[in-house]
N, C-alpha and C positions, 0 to 999 in steps of 0.2 A: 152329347155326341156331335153337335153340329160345330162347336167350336173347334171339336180336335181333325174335324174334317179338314175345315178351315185355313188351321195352321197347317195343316200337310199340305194342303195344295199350296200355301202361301213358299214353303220350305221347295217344293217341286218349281215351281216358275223361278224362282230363284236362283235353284240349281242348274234348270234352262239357258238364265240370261248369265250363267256364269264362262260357258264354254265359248273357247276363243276359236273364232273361224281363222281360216288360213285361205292361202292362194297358192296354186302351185303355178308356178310361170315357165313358159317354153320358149326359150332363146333358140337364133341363126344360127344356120350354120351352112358351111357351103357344102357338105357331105350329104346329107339325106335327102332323099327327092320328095313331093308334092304327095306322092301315090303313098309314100310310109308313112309320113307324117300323117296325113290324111285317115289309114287304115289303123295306126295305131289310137289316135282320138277318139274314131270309133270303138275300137275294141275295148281301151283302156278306162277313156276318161267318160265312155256311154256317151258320146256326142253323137246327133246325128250327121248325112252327110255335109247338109251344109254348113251346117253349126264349124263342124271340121277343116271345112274349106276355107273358111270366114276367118277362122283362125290361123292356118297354116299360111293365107296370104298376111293378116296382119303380121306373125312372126318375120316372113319377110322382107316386107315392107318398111316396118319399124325396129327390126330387131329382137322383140320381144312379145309375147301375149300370154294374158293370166288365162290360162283355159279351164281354172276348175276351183271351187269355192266349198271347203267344209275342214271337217276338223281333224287336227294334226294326223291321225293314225292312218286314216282314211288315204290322204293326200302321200303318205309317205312311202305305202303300198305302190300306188301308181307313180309315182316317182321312180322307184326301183327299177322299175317293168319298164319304162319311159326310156328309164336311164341304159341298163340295160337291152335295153332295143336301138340305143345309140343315139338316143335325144338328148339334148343338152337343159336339165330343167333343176328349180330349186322351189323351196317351200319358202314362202316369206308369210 
């Protein structure tokens, strides 16, 4: 019994390190304000406030900011809702 335990767990970490993380990125734009962007991070991507803010000025700043890190399904949901709220973002 202890081997076939073994290989299951062997077979589980495996299937772990199989799964591709993603980014979803939030590009400038000159239409949304500080406060949406802001409110949507929170609501969307479960950022807190400053986490949100941190972010909304990078987008800013540099044009762009990865604001959220997991696997495609996940990310593509919040994307929608992003997109659809008028944010300008994609899954890389």
């Amino acid at each position: 019994m202890i081997m076939h335990e073994t290989i299951k767990e062997e077979v589980v970490e495996l299937k772990e390190q199989i799964v591709k993380e993603h980014v979803l990125v939030l590009f400038d734009d000159n239409v949304n304000t500080f406060d949406h962007v802001i409110d949507l991070l929170v609501k969307v991507c479960d950022h807190d406030e400053i986490q949100a803010e941190q972010c909304a000025t990078l987008v800013h700043c540099t044009g762009k900011c990865s604001v959220k890190k997991g696997v495609f399904k996940d990310l593509q949901l919040m994307a929608e809702i992003l997109g659809d709220s008028g944010l300008t973002v994609e899954i890389n």
